[in-house]
C-alpha positions as CSV (number, residue, x, y, z in Angstrom):
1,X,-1.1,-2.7,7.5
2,X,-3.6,-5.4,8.1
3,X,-7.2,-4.0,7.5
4,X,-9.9,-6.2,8.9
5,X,-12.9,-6.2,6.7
6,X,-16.1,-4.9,7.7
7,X,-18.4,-8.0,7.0
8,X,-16.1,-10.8,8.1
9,X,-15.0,-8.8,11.4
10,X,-18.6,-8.5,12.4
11,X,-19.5,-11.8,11.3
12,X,-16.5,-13.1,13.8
13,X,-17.3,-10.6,16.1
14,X,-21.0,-12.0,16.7
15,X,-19.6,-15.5,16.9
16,X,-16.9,-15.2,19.9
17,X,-20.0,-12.8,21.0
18,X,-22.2,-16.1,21.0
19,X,-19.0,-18.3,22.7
20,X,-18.0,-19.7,19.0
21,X,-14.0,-20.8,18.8
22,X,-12.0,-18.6,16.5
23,X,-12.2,-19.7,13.0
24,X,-9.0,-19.7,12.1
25,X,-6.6,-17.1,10.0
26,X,-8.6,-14.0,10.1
27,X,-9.5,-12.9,6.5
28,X,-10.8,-16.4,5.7
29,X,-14.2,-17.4,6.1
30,X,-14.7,-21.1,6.9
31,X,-16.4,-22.3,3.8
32,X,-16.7,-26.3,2.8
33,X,-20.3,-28.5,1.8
34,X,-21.8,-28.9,-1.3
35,X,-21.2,-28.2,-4.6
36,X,-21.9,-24.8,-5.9
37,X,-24.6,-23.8,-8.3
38,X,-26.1,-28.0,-7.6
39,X,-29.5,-26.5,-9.2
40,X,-33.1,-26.9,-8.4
41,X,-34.8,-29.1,-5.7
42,X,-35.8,-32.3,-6.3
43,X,-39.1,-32.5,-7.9
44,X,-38.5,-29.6,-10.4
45,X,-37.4,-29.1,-14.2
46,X,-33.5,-29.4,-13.8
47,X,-33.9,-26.9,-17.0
48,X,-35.9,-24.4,-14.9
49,X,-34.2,-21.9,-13.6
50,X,-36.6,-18.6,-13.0
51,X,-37.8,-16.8,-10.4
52,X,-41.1,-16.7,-9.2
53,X,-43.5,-14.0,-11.1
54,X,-43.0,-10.3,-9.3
55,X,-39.5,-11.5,-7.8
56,X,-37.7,-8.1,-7.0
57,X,-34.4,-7.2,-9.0
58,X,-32.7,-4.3,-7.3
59,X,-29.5,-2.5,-6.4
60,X,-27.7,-1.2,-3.3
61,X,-25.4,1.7,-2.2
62,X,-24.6,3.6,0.8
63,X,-24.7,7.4,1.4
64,X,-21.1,7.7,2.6
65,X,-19.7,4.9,-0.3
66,X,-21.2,7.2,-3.1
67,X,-22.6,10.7,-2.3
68,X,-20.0,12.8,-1.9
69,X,-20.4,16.7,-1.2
70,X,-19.7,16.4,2.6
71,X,-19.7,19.8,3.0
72,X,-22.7,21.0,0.9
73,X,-26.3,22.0,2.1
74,X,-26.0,22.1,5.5
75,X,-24.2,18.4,5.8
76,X,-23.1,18.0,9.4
77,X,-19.7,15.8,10.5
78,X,-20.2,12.8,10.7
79,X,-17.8,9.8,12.6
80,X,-16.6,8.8,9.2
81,X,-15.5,12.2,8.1
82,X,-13.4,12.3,11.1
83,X,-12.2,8.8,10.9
84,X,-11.1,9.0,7.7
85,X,-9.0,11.8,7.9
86,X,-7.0,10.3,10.8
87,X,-3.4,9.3,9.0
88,X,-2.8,5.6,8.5
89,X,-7.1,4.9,9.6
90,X,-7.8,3.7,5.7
91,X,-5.8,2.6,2.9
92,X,-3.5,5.4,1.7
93,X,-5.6,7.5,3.2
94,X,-8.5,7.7,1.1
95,X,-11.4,9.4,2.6
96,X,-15.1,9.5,1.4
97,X,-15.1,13.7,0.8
98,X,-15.8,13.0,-3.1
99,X,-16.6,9.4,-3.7
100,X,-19.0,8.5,-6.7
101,X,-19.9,12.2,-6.3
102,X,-23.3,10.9,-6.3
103,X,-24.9,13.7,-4.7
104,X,-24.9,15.6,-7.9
105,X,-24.6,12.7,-10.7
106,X,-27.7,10.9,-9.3
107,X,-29.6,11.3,-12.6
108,X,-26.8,9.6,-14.2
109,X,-27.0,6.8,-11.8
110,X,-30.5,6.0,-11.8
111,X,-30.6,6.5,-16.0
112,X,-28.3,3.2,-15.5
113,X,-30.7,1.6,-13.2
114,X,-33.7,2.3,-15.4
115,X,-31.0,1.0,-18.4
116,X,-30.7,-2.3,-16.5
117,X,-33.8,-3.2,-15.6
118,X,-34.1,-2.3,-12.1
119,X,-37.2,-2.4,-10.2
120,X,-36.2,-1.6,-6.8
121,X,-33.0,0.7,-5.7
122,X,-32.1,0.3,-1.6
123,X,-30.0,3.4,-0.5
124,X,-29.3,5.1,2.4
125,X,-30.1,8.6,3.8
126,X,-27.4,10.3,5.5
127,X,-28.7,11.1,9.1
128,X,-25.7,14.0,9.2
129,X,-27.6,15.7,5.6
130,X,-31.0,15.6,7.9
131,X,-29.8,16.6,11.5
132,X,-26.2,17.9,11.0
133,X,-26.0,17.6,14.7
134,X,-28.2,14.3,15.4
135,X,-30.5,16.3,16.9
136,X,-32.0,19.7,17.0
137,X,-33.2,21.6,14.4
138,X,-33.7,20.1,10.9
139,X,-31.7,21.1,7.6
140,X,-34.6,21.6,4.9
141,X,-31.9,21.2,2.4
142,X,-31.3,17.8,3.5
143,X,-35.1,16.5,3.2
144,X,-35.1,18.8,-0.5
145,X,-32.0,16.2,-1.9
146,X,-34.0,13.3,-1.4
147,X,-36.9,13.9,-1.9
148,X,-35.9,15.0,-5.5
149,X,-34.0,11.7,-5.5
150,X,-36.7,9.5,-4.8
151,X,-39.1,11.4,-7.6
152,X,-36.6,10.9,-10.1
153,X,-36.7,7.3,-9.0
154,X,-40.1,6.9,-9.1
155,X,-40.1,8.7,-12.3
156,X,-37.7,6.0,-14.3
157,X,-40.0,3.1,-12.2
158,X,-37.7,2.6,-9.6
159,X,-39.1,1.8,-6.1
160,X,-36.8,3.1,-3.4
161,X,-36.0,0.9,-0.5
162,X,-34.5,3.7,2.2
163,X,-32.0,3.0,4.8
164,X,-31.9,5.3,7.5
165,X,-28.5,4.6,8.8
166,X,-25.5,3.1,7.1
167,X,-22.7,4.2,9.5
168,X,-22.8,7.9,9.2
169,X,-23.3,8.9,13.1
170,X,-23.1,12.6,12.9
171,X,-19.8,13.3,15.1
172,X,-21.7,15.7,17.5
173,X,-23.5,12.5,19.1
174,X,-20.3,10.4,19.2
175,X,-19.0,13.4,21.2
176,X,-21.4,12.5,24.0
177,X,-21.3,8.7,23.6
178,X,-22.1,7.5,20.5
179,X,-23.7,3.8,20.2
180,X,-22.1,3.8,24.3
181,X,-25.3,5.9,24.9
182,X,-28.8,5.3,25.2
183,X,-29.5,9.1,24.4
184,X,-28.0,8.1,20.4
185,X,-30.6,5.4,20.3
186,X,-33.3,7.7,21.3
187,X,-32.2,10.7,19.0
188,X,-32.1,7.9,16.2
189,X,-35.6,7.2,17.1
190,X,-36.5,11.0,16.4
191,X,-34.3,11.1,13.5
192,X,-36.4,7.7,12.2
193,X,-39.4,9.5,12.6
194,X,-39.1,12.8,11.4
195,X,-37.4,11.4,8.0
196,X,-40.9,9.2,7.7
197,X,-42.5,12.0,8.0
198,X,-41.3,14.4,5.7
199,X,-40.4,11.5,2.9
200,X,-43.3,8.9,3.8
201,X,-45.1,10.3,0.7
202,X,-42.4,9.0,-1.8
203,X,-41.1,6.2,0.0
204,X,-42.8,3.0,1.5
205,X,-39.9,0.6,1.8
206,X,-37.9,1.4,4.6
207,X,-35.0,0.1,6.6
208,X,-33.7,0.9,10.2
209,X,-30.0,0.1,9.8
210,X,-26.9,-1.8,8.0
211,X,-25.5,-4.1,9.6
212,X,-25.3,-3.7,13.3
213,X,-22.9,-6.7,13.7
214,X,-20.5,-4.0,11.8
215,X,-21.0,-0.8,12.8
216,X,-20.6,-1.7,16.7
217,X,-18.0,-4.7,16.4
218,X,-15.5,-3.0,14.1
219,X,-16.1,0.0,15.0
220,X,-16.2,-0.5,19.0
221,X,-14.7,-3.4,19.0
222,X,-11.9,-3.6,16.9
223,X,-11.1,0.3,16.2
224,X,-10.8,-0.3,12.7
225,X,-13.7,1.5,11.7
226,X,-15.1,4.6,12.8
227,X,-14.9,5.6,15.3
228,X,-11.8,3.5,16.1
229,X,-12.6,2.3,19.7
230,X,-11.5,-0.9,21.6
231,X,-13.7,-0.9,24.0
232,X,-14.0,-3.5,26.9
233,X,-16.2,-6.6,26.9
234,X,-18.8,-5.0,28.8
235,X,-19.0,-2.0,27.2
236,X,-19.1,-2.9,23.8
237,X,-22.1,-6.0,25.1
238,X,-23.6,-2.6,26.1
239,X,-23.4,-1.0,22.8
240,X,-24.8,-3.6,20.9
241,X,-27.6,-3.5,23.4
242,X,-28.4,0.0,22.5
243,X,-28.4,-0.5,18.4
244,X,-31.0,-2.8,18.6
245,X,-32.4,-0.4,20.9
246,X,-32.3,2.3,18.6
247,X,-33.6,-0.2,15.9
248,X,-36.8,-1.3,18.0
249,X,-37.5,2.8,18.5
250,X,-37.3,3.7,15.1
251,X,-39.7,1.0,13.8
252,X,-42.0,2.4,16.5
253,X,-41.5,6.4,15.1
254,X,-41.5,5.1,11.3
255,X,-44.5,3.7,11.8
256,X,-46.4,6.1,13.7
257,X,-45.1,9.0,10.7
258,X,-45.0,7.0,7.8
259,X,-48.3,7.0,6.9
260,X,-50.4,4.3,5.1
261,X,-48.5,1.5,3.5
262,X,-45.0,1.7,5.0
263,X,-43.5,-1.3,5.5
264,X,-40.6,-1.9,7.7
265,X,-37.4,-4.3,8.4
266,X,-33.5,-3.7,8.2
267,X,-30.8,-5.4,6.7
268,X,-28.2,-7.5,9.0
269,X,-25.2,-9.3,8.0
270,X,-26.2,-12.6,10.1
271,X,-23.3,-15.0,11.0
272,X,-23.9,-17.2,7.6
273,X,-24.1,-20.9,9.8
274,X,-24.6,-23.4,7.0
275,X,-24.5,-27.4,7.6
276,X,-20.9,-28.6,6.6
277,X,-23.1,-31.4,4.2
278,X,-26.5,-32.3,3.3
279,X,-27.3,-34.7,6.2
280,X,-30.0,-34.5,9.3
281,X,-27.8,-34.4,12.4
282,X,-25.6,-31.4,10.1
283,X,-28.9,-29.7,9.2
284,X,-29.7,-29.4,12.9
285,X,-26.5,-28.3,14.2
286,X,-26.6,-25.4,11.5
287,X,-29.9,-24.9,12.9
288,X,-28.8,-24.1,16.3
289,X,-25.6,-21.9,15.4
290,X,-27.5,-19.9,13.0
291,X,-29.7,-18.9,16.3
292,X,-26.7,-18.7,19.1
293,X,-24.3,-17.1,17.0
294,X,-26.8,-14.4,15.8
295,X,-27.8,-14.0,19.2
296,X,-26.8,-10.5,19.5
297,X,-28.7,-9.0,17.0
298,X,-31.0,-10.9,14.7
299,X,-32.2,-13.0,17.5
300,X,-33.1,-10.5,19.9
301,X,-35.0,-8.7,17.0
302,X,-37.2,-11.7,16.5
303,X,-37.4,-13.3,19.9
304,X,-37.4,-10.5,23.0
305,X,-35.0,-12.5,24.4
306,X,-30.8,-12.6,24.3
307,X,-29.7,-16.3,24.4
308,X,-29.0,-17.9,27.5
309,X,-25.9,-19.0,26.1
310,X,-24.9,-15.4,25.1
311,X,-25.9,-14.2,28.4
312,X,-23.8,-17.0,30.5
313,X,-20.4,-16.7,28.3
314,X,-20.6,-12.6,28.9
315,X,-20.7,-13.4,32.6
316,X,-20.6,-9.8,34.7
317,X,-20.1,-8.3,31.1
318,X,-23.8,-9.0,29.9
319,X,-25.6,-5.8,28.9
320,X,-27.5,-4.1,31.7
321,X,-31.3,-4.0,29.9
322,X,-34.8,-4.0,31.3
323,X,-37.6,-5.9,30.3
324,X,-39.4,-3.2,28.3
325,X,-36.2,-2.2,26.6
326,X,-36.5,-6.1,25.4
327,X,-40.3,-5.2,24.0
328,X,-39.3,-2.5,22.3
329,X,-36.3,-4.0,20.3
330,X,-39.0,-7.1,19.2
331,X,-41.1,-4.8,17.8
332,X,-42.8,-6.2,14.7
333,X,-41.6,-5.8,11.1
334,X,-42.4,-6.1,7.6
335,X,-39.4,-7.7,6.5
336,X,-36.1,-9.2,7.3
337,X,-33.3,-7.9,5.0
338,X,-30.1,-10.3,4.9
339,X,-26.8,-9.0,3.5
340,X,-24.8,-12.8,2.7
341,X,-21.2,-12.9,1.0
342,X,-19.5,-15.4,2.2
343,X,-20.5,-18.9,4.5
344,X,-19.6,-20.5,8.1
345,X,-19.9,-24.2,7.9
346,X,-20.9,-25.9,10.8
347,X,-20.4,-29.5,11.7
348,X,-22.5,-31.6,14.8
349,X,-20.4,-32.1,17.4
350,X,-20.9,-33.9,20.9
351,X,-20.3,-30.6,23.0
352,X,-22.6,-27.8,25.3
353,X,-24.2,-26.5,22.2
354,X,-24.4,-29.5,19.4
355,X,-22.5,-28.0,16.8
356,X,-18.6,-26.5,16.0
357,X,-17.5,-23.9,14.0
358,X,-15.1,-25.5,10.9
359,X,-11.9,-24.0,9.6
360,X,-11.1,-23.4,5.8
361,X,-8.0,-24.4,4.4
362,X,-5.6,-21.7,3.2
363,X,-6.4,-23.2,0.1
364,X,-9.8,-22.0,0.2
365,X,-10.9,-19.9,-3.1
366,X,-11.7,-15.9,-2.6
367,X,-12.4,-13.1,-4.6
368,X,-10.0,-9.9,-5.1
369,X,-11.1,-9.1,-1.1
370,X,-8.4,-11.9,0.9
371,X,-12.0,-12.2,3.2
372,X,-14.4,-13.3,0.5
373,X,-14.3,-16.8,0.4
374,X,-16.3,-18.4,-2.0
375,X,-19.9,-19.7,-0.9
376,X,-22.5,-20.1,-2.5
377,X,-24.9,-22.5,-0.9
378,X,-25.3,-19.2,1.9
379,X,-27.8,-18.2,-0.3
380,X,-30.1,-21.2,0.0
381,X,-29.2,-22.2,3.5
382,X,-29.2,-19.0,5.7
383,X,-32.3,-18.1,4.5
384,X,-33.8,-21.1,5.2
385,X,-32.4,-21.1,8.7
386,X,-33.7,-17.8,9.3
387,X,-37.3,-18.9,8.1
388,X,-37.4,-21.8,9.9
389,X,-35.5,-20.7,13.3
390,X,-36.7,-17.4,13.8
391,X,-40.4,-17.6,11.6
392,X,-39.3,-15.2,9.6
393,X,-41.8,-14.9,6.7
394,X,-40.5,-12.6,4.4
395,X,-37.2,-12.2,3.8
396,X,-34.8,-9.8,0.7
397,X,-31.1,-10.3,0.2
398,X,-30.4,-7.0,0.4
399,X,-26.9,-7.0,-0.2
400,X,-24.8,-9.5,-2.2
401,X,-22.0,-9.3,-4.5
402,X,-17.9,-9.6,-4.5
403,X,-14.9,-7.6,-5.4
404,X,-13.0,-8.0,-8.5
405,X,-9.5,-6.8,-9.8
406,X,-11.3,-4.9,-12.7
407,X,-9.3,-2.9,-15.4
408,X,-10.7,-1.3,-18.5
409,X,-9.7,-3.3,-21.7
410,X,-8.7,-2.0,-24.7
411,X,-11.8,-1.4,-26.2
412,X,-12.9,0.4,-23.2
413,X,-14.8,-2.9,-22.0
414,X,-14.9,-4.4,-18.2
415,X,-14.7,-7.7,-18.6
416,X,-14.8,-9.2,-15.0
417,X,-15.9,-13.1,-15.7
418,X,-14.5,-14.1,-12.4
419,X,-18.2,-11.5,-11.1
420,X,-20.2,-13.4,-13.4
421,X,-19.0,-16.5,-12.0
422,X,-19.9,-15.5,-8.3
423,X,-23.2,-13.6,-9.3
424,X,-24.4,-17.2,-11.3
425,X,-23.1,-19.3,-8.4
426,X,-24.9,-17.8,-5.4
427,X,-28.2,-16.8,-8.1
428,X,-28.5,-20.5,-8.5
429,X,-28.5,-21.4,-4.9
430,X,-30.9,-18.3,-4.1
431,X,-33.3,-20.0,-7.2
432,X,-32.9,-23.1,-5.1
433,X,-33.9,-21.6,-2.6
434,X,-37.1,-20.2,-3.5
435,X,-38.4,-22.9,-5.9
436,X,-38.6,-24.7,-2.5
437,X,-40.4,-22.1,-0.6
438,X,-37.8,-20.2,0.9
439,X,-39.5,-16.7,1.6
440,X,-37.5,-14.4,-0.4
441,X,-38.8,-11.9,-2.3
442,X,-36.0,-9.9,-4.0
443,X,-32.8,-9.6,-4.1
444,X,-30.5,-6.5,-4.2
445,X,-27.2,-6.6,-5.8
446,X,-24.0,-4.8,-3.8
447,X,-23.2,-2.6,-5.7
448,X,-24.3,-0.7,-8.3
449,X,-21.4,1.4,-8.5
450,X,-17.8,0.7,-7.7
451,X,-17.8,3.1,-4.7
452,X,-15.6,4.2,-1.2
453,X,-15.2,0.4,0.8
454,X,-14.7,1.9,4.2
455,X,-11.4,1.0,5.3
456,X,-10.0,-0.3,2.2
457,X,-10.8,3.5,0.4
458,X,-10.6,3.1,-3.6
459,X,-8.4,0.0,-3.7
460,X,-11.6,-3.1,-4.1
461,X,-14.5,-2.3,-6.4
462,X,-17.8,-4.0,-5.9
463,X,-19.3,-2.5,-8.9
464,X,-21.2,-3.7,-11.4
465,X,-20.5,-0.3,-13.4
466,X,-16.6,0.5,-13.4
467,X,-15.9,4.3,-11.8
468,X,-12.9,6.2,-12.8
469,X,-13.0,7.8,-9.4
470,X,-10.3,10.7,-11.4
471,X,-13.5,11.8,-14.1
472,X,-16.4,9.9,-12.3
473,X,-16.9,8.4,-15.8
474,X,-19.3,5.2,-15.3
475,X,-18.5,2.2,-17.8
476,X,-21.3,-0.6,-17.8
477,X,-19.2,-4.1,-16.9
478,X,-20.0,-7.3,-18.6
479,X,-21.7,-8.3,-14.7
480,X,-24.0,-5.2,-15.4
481,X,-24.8,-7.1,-19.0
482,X,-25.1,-10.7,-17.1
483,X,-27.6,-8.5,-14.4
484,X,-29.6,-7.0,-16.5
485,X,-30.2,-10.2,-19.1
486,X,-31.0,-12.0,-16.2
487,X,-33.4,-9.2,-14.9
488,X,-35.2,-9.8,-18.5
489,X,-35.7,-13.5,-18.2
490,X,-36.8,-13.1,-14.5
491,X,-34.4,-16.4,-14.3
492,X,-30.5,-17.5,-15.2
């Protein structure tokens, strides 16, 4: 069975969205330009390759990828409990009931983070594990798990970086909608804002959501994620409406429970538009993809306004909003967190909107995941874009990384070279990046553990630490080495 991969689906989805052409074989991310890893800008040390002083070195997971324990302390369902159980839904039919079993092994975990070097840890609270039906009365237990979580973080100086939603509706709200329903967005407003409230003590760094452009295209749009609709043109316009709904609310109800110092963003997986070559007509048509094809999400965050483009190729099928809907989802943030694997070269073209979406060659180089084509450069250019399009002024890549075809050696080592080689490659373009102002301010590294990949179960690890997912034994890898040398040196 084809599976259609989270982050390239939504970052297609988001582009026919905006009225892009289909970028070919689907799997393959259109990726050409310049070299990767070309260095530092000109004007600086070609030796130099650090960070700036305080630059953030940090690690991601995902409550459903890792935790486990589905059924303990008062856990509700949630849409990928059920969707995972549903024969032939993921590969061999691997569901997320035990994962990294995380849940209980978290001291483990963060003894490797504080091992490595980590400063910063972004994870995600299960909104099931708070309000097991969305809404309603609260499960103590819940709050209890992470709020012994984040003190052991806190204790080993790690800061957490919360995410309050990564996927895990609780099933009881898709019963009467799900993202279809304005009444989810509001209840993750509540949900927002009592979790700041009861946590806002040990956490400042929080999040709204992961990746909108995935959770509502794949898993309204294409079925292949939970919870496995197809839904109509209109319908699913009107669903991404109501996650950056939901989004606007719950900045509002974090910071109104948070307390003093809370800062606030999310973390999107923008359409990576990149200029097909270093030249000024490519650098502009780049300029205006990045902002139409992201017009779904990350625009409308930062502008009040859906595209006029987006609006005229949905036709009759444009979301139904109101002005103050539009105010609330443009609430100001903190932060902008950007989640970048792969690229989308554009080229200037003489059409409606200046620019065309290119297609890779078969040919084109990917990691172990057929979808993961190779490039770098994303992580100078789309973080550029999005400063200079959107004036967005402070910006963390909170999730990059690749999967690898790791096996355990012979003397019990990991050695995946072929990580090292995209981890030094896209490091060296982020570097780039900020030795020429780019606002970024840390960076957070997908993943620390080899964990549950949605759809594709067990079968493509993103780890930097090797899981036997039989005896949940965790086996540095030589990228966990490579991280955590670099971590050191604050540079590569």
């Amino acid at each position: 069975m084809i599976r259609f991969d989270r982050r390239s689906f939504g970052k297609l989805a988001a582009m026919v969205a905006a009225g892009s052409a289909w970028p070919g074989k689907f799997g393959v991310a259109e990726m050409v330009g310049e070299t990767a890893g070309r260095g530092a800008s000109a004007g600086s040390a070609a030796s130099d390759r650090s960070f700036p002083e305080g630059f953030l070195w940090g690690s991601a997971t995902a409550a459903y990828q890792v935790e486990g324990a589905v059924k303990e302390d008062g856990r509700g369902v949630s849409i990928w409990d059920t969707f995972s159980h549903l024969p032939g839904k993921t590969f061999q039919g691997e569901t997320g009931d035990v994962a990294d079993d995380s849940y209980h092994r978290y001291p483990e975990d963060i003894a490797l983070m504080k091992a490595l070097g980590l400063k910063a840890c972004r994870f995600s609270i299960a909104w099931p594990r708070i309000f097991p039906d969305g809404t309603g009365t609260a499960n103590q237990k819940g709050i209890d798990h992470y709020r012994k979580f984040c003190e052991a973080l806190l204790e080993a100086g790690v800061t957490p970086y919360c995410t309050l939603y990564h996927w895990d509706l609780p099933q009881a709200l898709e019963d009467k909608g799900g993202w279809q329903s304005k009444a989810t967005a509001q209840a993750f407003g509540d949900y927002a804002g009592y979790t700041a409230s009861k946590l806002g003590d040990l956490i400042k760094q929080w999040m709204t959501m992961n990746e909108m452009a995935s959770f509502i295209d794949i898993g309204y749009g294409r079925g292949v994620h939970a919870p496995g609709l197809q839904l109509s043109k209109q319908k699913l316009a009107q669903a991404r409406h109501w996650a950056v709904y939901g989004h606007g609310l719950a900045v509002q109800a974090i910071r109104a429970n948070a307390g003093q110092g809370a800062r606030i963003g999310c973390a999107e997986n923008v359409v990576p538009a990149i200029p097909a070559y270093n030249a000024p007509e490519q650098i502009e048509a780049a300029k205006k993809a990045f902002v139409v094809m992201n017009s779904p999400y990350l625009t409308v965050m930062h502008t009040g306004q859906y595209t006029d483009g987006y609006l005229k190729m949905l036709g009759a099928d444009a979301p139904v909003f109101t002005a103050e809907e539009l105010k609330v989802i443009a609430t100001p943030t903190d932060f902008q967190g950007i989640n970048i694997y792969t690229a989308t070269p554009v080229r200037a073209a003489e059409n409606e909107r200046g620019f065309e979406v290119m297609r890779a060659p078969a040919s084109y180089p990917h990691m172990a995941s057929p979808w993961l084509s190779i490039g770098p450069e994303a992580l100078y250019w789309v973080p550029k874009l999005a400063a200079e399009t959107l004036g967005i002024k402070e910006i963390y890549i909170t999730e990059n990384g690749c999967s690898s075809d790791d096996v355990v050696a012979e003397d019990g080592e990991v050695y995946d070279t072929d990580r090292v080689m995209y981890l030094t490659a896209y490091l060296t373009q982020l570097q780039r990046a900020v030795s020429e102002g780019v606002p970024v301010k840390g960076y957070f590294l997908w993943s620390l553990l080899d964990n549950y990949e949605w759809a594709d179960g067990y079968s493509k690890r993103f780890g930097i630490t090797y899981v036997d997912f039989k005896t949940q034994k965790r086996t540095p890898k030589l990228s966990s080495k490579f991280y955590g040398n670099l971590i050191a040196r604050n540079g590569l």
